[in-house]
GUMAR-131338 format. One line per 4 residues: their letters; for each residue x, y, z of N, C-alpha, C. Coordinates in Angstrom, 3 decimals. Layout:
BEGIN
a) X/Y/Z/X/Y/Z/X/Y/Z ~ ...;
END
This chain:
BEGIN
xxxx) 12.710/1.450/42.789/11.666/2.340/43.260/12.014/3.795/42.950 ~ 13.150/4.151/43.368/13.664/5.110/43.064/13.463/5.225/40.942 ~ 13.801/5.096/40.312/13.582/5.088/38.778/11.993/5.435/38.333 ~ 11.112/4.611/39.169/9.758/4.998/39.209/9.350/6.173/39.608;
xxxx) 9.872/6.693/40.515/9.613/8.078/40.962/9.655/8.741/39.724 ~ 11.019/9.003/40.194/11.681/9.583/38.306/11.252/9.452/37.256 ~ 10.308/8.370/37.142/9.847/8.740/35.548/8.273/8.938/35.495 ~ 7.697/8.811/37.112/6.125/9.423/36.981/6.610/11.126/37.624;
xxxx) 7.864/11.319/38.119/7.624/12.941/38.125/7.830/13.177/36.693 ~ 8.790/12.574/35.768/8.762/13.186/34.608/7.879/13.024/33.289 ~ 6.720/12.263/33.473/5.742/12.060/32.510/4.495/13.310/33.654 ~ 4.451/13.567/34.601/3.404/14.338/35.079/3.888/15.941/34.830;
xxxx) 5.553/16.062/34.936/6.249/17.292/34.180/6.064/17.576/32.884 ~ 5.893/16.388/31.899/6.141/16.627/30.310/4.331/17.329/30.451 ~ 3.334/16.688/31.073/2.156/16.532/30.927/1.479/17.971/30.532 ~ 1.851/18.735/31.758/1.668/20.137/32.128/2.151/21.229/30.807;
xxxx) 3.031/21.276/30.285/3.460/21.532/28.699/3.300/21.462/27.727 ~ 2.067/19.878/27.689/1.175/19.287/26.520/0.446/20.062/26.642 ~ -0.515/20.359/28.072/-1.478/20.760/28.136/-1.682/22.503/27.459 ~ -0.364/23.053/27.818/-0.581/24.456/27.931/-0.719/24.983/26.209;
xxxx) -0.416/24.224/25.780/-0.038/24.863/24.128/-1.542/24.458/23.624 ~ -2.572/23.931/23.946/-3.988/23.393/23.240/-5.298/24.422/22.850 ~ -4.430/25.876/23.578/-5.516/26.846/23.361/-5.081/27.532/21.699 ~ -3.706/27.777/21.905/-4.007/28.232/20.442/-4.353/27.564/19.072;
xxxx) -4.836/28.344/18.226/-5.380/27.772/17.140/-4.106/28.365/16.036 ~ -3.910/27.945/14.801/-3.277/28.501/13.765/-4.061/28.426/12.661 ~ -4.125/29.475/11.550/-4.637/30.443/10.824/-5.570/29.255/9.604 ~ -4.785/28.336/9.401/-4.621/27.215/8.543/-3.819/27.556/7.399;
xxxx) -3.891/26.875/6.321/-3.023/26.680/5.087/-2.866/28.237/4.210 ~ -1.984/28.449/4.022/-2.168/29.854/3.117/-2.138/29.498/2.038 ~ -1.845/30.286/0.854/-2.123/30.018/-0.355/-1.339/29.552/-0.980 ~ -0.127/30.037/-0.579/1.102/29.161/-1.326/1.114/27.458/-0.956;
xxxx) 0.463/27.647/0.122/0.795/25.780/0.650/-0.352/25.183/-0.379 ~ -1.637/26.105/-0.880/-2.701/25.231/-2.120/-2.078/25.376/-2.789 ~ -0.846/26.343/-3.205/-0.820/26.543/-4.740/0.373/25.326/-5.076 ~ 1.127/24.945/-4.002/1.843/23.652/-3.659/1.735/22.145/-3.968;
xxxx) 0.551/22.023/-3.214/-0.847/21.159/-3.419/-1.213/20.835/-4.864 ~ -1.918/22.269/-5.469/-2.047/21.698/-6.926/-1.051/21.985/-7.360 ~ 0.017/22.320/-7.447/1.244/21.680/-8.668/1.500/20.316/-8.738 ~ 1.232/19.907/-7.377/1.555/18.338/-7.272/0.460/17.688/-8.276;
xxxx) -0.637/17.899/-8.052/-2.127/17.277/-8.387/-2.082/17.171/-9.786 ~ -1.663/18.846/-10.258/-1.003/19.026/-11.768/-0.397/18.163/-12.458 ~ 0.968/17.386/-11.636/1.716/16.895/-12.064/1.124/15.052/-12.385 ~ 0.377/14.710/-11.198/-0.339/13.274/-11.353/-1.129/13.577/-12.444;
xxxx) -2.246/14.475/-12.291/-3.140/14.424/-13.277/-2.132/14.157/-15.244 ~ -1.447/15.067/-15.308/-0.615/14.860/-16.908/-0.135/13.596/-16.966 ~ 0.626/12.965/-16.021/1.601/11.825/-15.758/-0.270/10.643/-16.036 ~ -1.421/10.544/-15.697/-2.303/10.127/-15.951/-2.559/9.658/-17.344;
xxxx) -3.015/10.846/-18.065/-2.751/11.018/-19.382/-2.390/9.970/-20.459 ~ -0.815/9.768/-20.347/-0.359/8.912/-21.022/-0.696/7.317/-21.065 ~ -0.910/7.602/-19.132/-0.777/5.994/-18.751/-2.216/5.313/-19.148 ~ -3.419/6.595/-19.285/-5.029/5.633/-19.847/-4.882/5.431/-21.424;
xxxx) -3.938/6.362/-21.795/-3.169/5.811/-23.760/-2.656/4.633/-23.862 ~ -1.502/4.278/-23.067/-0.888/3.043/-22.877/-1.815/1.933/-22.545 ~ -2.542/1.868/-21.387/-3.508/0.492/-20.691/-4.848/0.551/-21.879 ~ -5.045/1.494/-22.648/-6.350/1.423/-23.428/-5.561/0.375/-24.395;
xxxx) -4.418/0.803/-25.188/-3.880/0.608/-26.512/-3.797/-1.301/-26.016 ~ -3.059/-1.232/-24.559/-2.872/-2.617/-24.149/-3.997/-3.774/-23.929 ~ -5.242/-2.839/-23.507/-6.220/-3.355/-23.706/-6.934/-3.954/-25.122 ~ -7.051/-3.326/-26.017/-6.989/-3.249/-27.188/-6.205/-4.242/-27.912;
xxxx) -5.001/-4.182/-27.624/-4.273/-5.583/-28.306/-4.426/-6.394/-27.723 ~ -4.840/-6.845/-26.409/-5.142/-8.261/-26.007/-6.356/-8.560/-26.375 ~ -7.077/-7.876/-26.828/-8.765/-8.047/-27.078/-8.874/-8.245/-28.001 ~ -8.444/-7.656/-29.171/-8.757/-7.622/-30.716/-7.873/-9.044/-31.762;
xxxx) -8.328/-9.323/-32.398/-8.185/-10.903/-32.791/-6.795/-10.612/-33.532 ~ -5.816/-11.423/-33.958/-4.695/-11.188/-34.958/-5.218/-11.126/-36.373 ~ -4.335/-10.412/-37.126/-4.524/-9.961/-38.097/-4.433/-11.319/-38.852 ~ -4.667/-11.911/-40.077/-4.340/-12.952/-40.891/-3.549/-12.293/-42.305;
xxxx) -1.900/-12.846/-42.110/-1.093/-12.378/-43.406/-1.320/-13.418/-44.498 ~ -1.246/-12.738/-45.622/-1.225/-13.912/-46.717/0.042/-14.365/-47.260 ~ -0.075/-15.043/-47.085/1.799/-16.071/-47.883/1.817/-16.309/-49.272 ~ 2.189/-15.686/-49.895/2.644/-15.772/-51.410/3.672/-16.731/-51.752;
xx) 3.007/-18.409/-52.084/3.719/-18.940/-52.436/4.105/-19.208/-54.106 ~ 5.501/-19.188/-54.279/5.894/-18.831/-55.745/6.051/-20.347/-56.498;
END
């Protein structure tokens, strides 16, 4: 019983502390945190690039029929 006390005084203590911090607001993202943002975006988008070269080319060879070699027999 005793432990119960103790831990509804200390969830009704933490409570009062949640509450108090909900008025302020912050500014939001500045510019360095976008300019952050797109370097990343930068970096997927190029890394992209290659990979629709690769899955096209792969596409492409599973699709397209084999070539027929001719055998030169002597």
């Amino acid at each position: 019983m005793k432990t119960m006390r103790m831990l509804i005084s200390m969830v009704a203590g933490s409570a009062s502390v949640a509450y108090a911090a909900t008025g302020t607001q912050g500014e939001g993202a500045g510019i360095l945190a976008y300019f952050f943002v797109g370097f990343f975006a930068l970096i997927i988008v190029t890394q992209l690039v290659p990979a629709m070269i690769l899955f096209f080319g792969l596409v492409k060879g599973l699709l397209s029929r084999p070539e027929k070699t001719a055998v030169k027999a002597d």
